[in-house]
C-alpha positions in Angstrom: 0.0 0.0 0.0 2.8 1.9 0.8 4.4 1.6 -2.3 1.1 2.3 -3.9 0.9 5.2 -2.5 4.7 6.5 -3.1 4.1 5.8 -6.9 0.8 7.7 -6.1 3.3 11.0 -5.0 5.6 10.4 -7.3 3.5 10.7 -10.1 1.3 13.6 -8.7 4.8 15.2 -8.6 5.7 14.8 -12.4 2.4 16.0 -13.2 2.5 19.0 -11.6 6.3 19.3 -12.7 5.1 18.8 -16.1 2.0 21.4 -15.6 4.7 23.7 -13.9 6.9 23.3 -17.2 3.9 24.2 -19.9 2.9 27.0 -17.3 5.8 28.7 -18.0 6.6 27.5 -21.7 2.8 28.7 -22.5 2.7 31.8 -20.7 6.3 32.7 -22.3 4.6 31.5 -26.2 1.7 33.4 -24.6 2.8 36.6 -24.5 4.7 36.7 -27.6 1.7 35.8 -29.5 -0.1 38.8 -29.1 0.2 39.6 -33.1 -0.8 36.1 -33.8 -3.8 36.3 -31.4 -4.9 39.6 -33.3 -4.4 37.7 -36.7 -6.0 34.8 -36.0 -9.0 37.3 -34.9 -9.1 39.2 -37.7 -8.7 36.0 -39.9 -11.9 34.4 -38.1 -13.9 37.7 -38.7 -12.7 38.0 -42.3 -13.6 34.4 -43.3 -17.0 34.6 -41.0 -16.1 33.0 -38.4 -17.2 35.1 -35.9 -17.4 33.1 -32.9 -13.6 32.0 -33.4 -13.1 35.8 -33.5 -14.5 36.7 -30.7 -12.7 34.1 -28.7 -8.9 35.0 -30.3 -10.3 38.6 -29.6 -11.2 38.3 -26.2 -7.8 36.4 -25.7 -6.1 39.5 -26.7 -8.5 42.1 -25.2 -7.7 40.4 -21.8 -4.2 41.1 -22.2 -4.4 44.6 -22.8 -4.7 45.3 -26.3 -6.5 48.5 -27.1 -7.4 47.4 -30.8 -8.7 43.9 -29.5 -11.0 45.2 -27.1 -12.2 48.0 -29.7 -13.2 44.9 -32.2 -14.7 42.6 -29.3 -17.3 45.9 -28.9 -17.7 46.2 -32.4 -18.6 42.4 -32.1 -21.0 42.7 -29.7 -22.7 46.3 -30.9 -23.4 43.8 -34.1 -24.1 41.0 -32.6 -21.5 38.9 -34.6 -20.1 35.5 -32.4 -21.9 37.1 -29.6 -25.1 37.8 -28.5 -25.6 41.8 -29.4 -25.1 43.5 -25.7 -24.4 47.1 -25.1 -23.3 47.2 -21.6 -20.3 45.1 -23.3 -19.9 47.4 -26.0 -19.6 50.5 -23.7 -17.4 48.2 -21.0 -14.7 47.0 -23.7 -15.0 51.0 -25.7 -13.9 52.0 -22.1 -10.9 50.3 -21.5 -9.6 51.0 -25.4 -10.4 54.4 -24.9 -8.8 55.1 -22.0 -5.6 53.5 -23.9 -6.2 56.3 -26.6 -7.6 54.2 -29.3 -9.4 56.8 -31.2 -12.1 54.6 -33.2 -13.0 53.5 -29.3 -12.8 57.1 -28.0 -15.2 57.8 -31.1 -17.5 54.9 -30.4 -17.8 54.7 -26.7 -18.7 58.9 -27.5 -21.6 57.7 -29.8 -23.0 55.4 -27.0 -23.4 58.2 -24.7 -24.7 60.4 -27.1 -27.5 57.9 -28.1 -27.6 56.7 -24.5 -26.7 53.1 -25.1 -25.2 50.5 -22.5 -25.3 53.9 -20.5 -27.7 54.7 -17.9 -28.2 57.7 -19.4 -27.6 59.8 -22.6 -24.7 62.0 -21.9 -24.0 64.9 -24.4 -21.3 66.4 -22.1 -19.3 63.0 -21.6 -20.2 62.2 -25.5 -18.6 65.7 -26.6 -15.5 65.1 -24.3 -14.4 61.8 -25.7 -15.3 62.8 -29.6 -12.5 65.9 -28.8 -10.1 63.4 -27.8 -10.6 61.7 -31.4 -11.0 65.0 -32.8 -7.6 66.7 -31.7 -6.2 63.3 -33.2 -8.2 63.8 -36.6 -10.4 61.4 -36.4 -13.0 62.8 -39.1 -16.2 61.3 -37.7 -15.2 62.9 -34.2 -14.7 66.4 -35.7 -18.2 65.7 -37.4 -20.2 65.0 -34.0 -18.5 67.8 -32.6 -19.4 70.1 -35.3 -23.2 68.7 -34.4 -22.9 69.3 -31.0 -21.9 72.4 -31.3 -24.7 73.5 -33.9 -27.2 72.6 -31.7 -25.9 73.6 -28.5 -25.7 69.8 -27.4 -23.1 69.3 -23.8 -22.2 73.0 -24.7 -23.2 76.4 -25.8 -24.5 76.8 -29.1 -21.5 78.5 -31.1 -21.9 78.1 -34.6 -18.2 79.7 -35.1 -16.9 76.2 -33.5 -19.7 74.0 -35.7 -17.8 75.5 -38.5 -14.8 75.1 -37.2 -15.5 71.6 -36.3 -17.6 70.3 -39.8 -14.4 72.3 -42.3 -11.4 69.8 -40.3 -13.9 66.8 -40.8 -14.7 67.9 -44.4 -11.6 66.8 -45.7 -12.2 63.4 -44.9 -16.1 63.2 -44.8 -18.7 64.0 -47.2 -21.6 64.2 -44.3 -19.4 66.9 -43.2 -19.3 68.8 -46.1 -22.9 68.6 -46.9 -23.4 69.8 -43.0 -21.1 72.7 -43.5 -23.7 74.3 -46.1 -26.5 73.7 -43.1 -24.3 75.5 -40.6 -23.6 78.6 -43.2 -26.8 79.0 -44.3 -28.0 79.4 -40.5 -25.6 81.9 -40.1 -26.0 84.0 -42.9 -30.2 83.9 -41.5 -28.8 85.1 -38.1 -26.3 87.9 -39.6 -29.3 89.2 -41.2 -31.4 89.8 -38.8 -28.6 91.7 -36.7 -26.7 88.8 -35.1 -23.5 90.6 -33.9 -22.0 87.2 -33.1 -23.3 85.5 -36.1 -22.2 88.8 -38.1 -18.4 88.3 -36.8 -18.5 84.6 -37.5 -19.5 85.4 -40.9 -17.2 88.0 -41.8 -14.1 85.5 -40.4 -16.0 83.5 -42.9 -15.5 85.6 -46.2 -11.9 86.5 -44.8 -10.4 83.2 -44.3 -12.7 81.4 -47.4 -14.3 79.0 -45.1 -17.5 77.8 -45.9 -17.7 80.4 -48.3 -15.6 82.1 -51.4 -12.6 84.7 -49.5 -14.4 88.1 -50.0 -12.9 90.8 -48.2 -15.2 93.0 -49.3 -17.9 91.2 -47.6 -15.5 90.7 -44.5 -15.4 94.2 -43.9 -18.8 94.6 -44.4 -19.9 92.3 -42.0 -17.1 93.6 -39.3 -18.3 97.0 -39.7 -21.9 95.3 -39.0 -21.1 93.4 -36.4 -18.7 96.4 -34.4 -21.5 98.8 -34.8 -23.3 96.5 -32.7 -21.1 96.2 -30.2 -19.2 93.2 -30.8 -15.7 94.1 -29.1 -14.4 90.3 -30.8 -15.4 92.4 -34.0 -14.0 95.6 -33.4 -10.6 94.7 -32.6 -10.5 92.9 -36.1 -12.0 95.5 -38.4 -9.0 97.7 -36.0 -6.9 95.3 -37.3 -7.4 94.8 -40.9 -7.9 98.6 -40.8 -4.1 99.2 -39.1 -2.7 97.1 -41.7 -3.8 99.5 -44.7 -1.7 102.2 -42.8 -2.9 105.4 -44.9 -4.7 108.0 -41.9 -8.3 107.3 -42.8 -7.8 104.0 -41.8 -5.7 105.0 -39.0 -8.1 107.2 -37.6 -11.2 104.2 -38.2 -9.0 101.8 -36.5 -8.0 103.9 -33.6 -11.7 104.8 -33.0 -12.8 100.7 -33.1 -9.9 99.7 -30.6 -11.1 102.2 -28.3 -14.7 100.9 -28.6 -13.1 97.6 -27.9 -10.7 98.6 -25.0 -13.6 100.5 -23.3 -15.4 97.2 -23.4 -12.6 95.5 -21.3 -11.1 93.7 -24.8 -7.1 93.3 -23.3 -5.5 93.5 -26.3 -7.3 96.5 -27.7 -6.0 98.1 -24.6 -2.5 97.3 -25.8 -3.0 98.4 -29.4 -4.7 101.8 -28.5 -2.0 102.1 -25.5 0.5 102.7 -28.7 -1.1 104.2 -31.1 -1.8 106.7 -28.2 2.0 106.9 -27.9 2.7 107.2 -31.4 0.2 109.6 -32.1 -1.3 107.6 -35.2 -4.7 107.8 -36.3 -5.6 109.7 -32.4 -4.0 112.7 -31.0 -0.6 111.7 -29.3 -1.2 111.4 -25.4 1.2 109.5 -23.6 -0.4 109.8 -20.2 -3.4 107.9 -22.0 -1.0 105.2 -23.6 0.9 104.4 -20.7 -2.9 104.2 -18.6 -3.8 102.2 -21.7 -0.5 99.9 -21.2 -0.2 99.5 -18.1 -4.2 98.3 -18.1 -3.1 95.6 -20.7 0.3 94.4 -19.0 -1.8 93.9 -15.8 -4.2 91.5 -17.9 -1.2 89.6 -18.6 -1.0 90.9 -22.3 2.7 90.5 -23.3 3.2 92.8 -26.0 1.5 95.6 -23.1 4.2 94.7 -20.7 7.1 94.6 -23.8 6.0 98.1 -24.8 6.2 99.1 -21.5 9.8 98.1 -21.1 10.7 99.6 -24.5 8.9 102.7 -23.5 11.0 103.0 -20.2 14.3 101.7 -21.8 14.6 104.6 -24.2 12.8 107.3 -22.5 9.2 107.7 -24.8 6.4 109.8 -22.9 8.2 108.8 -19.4 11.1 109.5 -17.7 13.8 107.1 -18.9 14.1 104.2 -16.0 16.1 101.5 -16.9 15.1 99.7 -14.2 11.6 99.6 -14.1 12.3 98.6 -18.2 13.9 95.3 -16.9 11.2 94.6 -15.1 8.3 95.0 -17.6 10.5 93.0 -20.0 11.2 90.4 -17.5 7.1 90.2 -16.8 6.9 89.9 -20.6 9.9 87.4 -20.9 8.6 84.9 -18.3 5.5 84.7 -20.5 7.4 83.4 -23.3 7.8 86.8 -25.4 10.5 86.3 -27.5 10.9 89.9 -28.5 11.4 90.9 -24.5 13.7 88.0 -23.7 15.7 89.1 -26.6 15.6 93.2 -25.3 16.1 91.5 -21.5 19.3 89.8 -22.7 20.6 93.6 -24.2 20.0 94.6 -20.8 22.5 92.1 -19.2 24.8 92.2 -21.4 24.9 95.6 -21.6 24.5 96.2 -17.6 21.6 98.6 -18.5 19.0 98.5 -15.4 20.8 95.7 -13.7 24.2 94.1 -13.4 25.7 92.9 -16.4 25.7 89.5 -16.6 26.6 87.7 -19.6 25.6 84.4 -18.6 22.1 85.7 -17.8 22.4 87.3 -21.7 22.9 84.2 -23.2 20.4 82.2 -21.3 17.7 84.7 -22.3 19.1 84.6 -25.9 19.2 81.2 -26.5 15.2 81.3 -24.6 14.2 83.7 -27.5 16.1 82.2 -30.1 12.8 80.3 -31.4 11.0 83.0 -32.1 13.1 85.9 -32.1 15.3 87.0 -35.7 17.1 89.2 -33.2 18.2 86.7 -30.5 19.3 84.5 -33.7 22.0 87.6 -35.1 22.7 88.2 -31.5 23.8 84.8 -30.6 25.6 84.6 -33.7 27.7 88.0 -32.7 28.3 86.7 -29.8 30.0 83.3 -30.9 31.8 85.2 -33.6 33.3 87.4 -31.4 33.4 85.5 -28.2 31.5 87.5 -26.0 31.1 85.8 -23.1 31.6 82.3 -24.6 34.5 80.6 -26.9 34.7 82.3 -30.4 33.4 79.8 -32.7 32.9 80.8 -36.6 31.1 78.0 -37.3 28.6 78.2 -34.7 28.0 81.9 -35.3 27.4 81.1 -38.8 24.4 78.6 -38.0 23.1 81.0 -36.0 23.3 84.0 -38.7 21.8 81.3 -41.0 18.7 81.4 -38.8 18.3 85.1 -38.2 18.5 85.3 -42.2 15.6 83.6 -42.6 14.2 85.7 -40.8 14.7 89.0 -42.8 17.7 90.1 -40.5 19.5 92.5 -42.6 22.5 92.5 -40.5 22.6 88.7 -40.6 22.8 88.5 -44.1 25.4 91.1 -44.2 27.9 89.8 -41.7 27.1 85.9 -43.9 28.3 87.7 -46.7 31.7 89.3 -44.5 31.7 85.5 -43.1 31.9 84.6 -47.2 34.1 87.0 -47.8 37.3 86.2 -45.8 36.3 82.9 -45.3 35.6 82.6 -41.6 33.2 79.8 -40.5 32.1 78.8 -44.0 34.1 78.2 -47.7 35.7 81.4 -48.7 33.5 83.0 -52.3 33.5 86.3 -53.5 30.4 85.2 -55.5 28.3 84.0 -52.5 29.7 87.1 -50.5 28.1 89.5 -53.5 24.7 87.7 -53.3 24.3 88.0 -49.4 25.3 91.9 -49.7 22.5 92.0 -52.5 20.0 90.5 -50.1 20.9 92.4 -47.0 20.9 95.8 -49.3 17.5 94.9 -50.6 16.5 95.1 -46.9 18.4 98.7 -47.0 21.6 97.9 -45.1 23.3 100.5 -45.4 26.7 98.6 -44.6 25.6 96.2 -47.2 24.9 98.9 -49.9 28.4 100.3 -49.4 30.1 96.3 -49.9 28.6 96.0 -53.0 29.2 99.2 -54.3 33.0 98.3 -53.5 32.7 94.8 -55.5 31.5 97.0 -58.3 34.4 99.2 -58.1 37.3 96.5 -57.6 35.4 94.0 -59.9 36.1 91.3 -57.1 33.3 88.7 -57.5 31.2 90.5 -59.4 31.9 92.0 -62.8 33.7 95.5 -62.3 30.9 98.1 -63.2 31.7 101.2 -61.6 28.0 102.4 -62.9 26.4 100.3 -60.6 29.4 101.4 -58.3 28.4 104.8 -58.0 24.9 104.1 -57.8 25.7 102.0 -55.0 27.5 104.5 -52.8 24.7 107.1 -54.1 22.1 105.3 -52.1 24.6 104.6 -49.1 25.4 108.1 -49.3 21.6 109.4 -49.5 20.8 107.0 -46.1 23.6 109.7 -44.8 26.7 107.2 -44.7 29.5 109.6 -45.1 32.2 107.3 -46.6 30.0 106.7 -49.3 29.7 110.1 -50.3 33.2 110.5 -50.2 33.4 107.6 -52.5 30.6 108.8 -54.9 32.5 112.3 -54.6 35.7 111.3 -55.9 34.0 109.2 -59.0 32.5 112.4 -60.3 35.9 114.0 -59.8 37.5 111.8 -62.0 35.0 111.1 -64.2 34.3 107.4 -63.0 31.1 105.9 -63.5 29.3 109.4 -64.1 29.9 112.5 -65.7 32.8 114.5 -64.4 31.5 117.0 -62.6 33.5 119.0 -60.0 31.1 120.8 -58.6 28.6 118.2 -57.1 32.2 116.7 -55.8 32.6 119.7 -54.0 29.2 119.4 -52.3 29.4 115.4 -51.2 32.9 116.0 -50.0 31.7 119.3 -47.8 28.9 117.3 -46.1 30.6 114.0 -46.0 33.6 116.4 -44.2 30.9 118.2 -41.8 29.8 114.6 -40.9 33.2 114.3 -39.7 34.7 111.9 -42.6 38.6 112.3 -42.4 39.1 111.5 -46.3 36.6 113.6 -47.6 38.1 116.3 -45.2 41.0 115.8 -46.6 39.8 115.6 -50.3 37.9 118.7 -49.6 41.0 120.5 -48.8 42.8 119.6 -51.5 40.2 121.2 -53.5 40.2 124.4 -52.0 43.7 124.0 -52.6 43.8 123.5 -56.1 41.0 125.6 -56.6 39.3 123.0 -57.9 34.9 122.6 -58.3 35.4 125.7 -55.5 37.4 129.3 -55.2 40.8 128.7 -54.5 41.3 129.6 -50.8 44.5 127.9 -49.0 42.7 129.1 -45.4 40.0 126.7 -45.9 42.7 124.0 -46.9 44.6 124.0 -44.3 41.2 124.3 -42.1 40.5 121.2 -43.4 43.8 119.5 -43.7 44.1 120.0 -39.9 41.0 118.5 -39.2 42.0 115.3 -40.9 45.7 115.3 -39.6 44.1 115.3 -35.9 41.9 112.2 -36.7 45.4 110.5 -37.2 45.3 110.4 -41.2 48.8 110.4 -42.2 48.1 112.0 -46.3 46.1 115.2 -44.5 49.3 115.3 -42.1 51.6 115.2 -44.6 50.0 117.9 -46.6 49.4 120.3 -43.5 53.4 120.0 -43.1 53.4 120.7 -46.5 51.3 123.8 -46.2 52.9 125.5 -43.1 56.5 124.6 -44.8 55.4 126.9 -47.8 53.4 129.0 -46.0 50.1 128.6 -47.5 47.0 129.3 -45.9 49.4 129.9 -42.6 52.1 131.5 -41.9 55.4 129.4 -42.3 56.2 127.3 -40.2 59.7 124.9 -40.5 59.6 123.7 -36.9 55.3 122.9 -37.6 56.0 121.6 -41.1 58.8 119.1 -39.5 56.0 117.6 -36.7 53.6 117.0 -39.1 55.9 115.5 -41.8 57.6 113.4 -38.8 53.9 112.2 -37.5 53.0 110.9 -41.4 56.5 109.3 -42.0 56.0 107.4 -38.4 52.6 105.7 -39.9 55.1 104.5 -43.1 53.6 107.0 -45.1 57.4 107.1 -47.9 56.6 110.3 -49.1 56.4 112.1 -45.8 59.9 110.7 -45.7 61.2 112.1 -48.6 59.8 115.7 -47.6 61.2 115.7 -44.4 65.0 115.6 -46.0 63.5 118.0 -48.7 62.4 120.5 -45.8 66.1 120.0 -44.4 67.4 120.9 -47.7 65.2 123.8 -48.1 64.2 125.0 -45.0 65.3 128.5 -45.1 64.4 129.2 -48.9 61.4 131.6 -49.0 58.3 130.6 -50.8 57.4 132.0 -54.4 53.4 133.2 -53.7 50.9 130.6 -54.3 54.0 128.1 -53.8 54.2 127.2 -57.2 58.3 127.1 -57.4 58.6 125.0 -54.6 55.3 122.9 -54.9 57.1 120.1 -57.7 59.6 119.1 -55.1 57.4 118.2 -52.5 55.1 115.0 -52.8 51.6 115.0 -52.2 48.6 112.6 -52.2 45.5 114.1 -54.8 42.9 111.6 -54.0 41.7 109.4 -51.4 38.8 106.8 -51.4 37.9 104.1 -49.2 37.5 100.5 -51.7 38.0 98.4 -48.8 34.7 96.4 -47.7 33.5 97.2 -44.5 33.9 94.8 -41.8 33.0 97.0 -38.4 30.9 94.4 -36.4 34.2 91.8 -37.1 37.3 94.1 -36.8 35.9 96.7 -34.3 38.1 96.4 -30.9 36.8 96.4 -28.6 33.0 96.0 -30.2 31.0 98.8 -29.4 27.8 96.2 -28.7 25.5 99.3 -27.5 25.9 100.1 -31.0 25.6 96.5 -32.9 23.6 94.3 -30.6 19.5 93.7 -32.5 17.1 95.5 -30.5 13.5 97.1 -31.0 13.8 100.7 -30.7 9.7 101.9 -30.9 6.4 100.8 -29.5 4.9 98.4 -31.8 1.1 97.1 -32.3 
């Protein structure tokens, strides 16, 4: 018995080893069947076998699988392998919805909306979970939403949603489409019999070509509608599109409907009328109303009110200038994510304007608004080109410029042309220099203008054309950049490019020499000089001369020695002649050289009047011009970045 009984144990044991082993062997096959589970599902269903697919489904659904627990409801809403039971269609379409599975999230919406396996129909619950297949496009989700919103179903009625709603389904749906016409047709009944919500709706309508043909004629109309009655949505709009035209009827509309608006409590009317108060456009300039009007708008949390604000303080526009309080308002603005006042709050640190400079601080607000800001981009990229407060790195700066380009930066596309141009940070091309100076003087860069203009001259990567030259540094020198009109000044004195013509030399050196140019000082002394395009007058040379020897220019130096050695225009001078000769030769310039052991040679020999016995033996420059292209922003030392870093300088809508 015994022995019965061991044999008994024993095999008991094996059995249960051997149940252990396919326990473990068959939950390990198991769980790496789920695909196969699923196929053999959708195999059953496919060939009609739909109690076979309801078992491989439920299989599946039981382990967790979103898309075989959406199929086991769809079996059981049918009634296919299953008797038909909607308490398990709503119980399954719960636990695939909650794992996202949109068809389920659409579904399990429909039951509560029709109040199926449910104990109750449930618009708000239905319109929750069709938004969660909507925001993931599901097209029959956008449609019920669209419906619910039409009829004010689990929400308010707000056709502008409906519409909304039925034009994202309509790309995907043809119930939508045909619904869309039900939803405009409602609205045009409403605009017409005075609807100011309806009449905005509509007029966003005929703007944006939704649901209707794009008629901005019929926009306006219908904004102008809708405003007059009352509609602040609507007046800040037509403000708007009115702005936009910028001529001063339309200023003067728009000023007048964001006023209606602002007085109405809309926030960001209060901002736009806050600066056009300011600027004095289209309403009487009144800066104790913009800054009321502002500061109402920064304390809504409006970010462009609270950017103004610092820009306002920051430069000193109808308040008193208070760099502090500008740090703060663009701090406010910058913590909201407005990429314009992080970029303004990072001048501020670097520049230790309002607060302590702090260059780390710069950069972390910099590379913040770098996203969204054309400005941060070109700043970041000066920054790495010139290692301001991190490791100079060309080709970093470069990707940065690259970025700020894109973004219409002028100055971007004019320092990726310098970049081009001597080869720092990208491949060195004349030719790819010349087309980013083109794009950057498109933009009117005035630095860019004046590069070209010089490639035109030299004929260096671009086709020497001194026409387009002097064109070039005409426009330069009309934007009041003195170089150029020195340049332009000394092509019509020789004839280059244009028609000689002395006279209008004369003028562009004098005003290029009043903006305190040292060459065209000096050219313009060697006119009066020469009598040349102007009454000879040595005075007024030597006036001149002396102005461009104290700037350090060793030609004007060496011609002031000249001048006092002879005794022209001053009274002569050996011991002044020898200084100025000695302070050109010490800057290499040869011929100062040569006249110093001329004026040893001749030192006590008196001057013939008007010099002209002694002038031959001494040697003197005629002509300077600047062909050079101008690379400030890389060779300036140290940078000036008050002067170069991207900033917003006015109040802006």
């Amino acid at each position: 018995m015994s022995m019965v009984k061991g044999a008994i144990v024993v095999a008991i044991m094996v059995l249960l080893s051997a149940a252990a082993v396919y326990l473990v062997v068959s939950k390990s096959d198991y769980s790496a069947s789920d695909v196969d589970l699923m196929a053999l599902g959708q195999s059953a269903y496919e060939d009609g076998r739909y109690k076979d697919a309801a078992k491989w489904f439920l299989q599946a659904a039981r382990k967790g699988r979103s898309e075989a627990q959406y199929q086991l409801a769809m079996l059981y809403r049918l009634g296919q392998g299953v008797d038909r039971d909607d308490e398990q269609v709503v119980r399954w379409l719960k636990l695939a919805a909650r794992l996202g599975h949109t068809d389920a999230q659409y579904r399990l919406g429909r039951q509560y909306e029709m109040g199926r396996g449910v104990d109750h129909a449930d618009d708000v619950m239905a319109l929750d979970l069709y938004r969660k297949a909507a925001e993931k496009g599901h097209a029959k989700a956008q449609y019920r939403m669209a419906v619910l919103y039409s009829e004010g179903r689990g929400v308010e009625q707000n056709d502008a949603e409906a519409l909304r709603w039925a034009l994202k389904a309509a790309v995907r749906d043809a119930e939508a489409r045909a619904y869309i016409q039900r939803i405009v047709r409602r609205i045009e009944a409403k605009s017409s019999a005075g609807d100011a919500v309806a009449q905005f709706t509509l007029a966003l309508m005929y703007e944006r070509g939704e649901g209707v043909g794009r008629d901005m004629r019929q926009a306006m109309h219908w904004l102008r509608e809708s405003a007059a009655g009352g509609n602040r949505k609507a007046q800040f709009r037509l403000a708007g599109l009115l702005s936009q035209k910028g001529d001063a009827a339309s200023m003067r509309e728009a000023a007048r409907w964001y006023l209606a608006a602002a007085e109405q409590g809309h926030a960001r009317a209060r901002a736009a009328i806050g600066v056009l108060y300011v600027l004095g456009r289209g309403i009487g300039q009144d800066y104790g109303q913009g800054v009321r009007w502002l500061e109402s708008a920064a304390e809504a949390g409006i970010s462009q009110a609270q950017f103004n604000l610092g820009l306002m303080y920051a430069e000193g526009i109808g308040v008193e200038k208070d760099l502090e309080q500008a740090v703060e308002w663009y701090m406010k603005a910058a913590k909201n994510g407005f990429a314009e006042a992080q970029n303004s709050l990072a001048v501020m640190y670097a520049l230790g304007l309002g607060t302590e400079k702090q260059l780390s601080q710069a950069y972390f607000w910099w590379k913040r608004a770098a996203g969204g800001s054309a400005r941060a981009q070109f700043n970041l990229g000066l920054m790495h080109l010139r290692g301001i407060g991190v490791t100079p790195n060309d080709d970093e700066a470069a990707g940065w410029l690259r970025q700020a380009e894109s973004g219409g930066n002028a100055r971007a596309k004019l320092l990726l042309g310098l970049l081009y141009d001597l080869g720092r940070g990208v491949g060195r091309s004349k030719k790819e220099a010349a087309a980013w100076y083109r794009q950057a003087a498109a933009l009117g860069d005035t630095d860019a203008i004046f590069n070209l203009a010089v490639l035109y001259y030299n004929g260096i990567g671009l086709s020497k054309d001194l026409a387009r030259a002097a064109e070039g540094f005409r426009k330069a020198a009309e934007a009041g950049d003195a170089r150029a009109r020195n340049n332009l000044a000394s092509m019509y004195q020789e004839g280059k490019g244009v028609e000689y013509d002395s006279r209008k030399a004369f003028e562009l050196y004098r005003k290029a020499a009043e903006a305190g140019d040292m060459l065209a000082r000096f050219n313009l002394a060697n006119l009066y000089r020469r009598g040349e395009g102007v009454k000879q007058q040595d005075e007024k040379a030597v006036f001149w001369y002396r102005k461009a020897a104290d700037q350090g220019y060793a030609a004007a130096q060496n011609s002031l020695a000249y001048m006092y050695a002879l005794g022209r225009g001053v009274e002569q001078n050996v011991k002044q002649a020898r200084t100025w000769f000695e302070r050109a030769a010490a800057q290499g310039l040869e011929i100062a050289r040569k006249n110093l052991t001329l004026l040893g040679q001749h030192a006590k020999a008196s001057p013939v009047r008007g010099g002209r016995a002694q002038d031959a033996r001494y040697d003197l420059i005629s002509l300077a011009v600047d062909t050079r292209v101008r690379a400030t922003l890389l060779t300036e030392d140290p940078l000036d970045m008050n002067r170069w870093l991207e900033r917003q300088r006015l109040p802006s809508l």
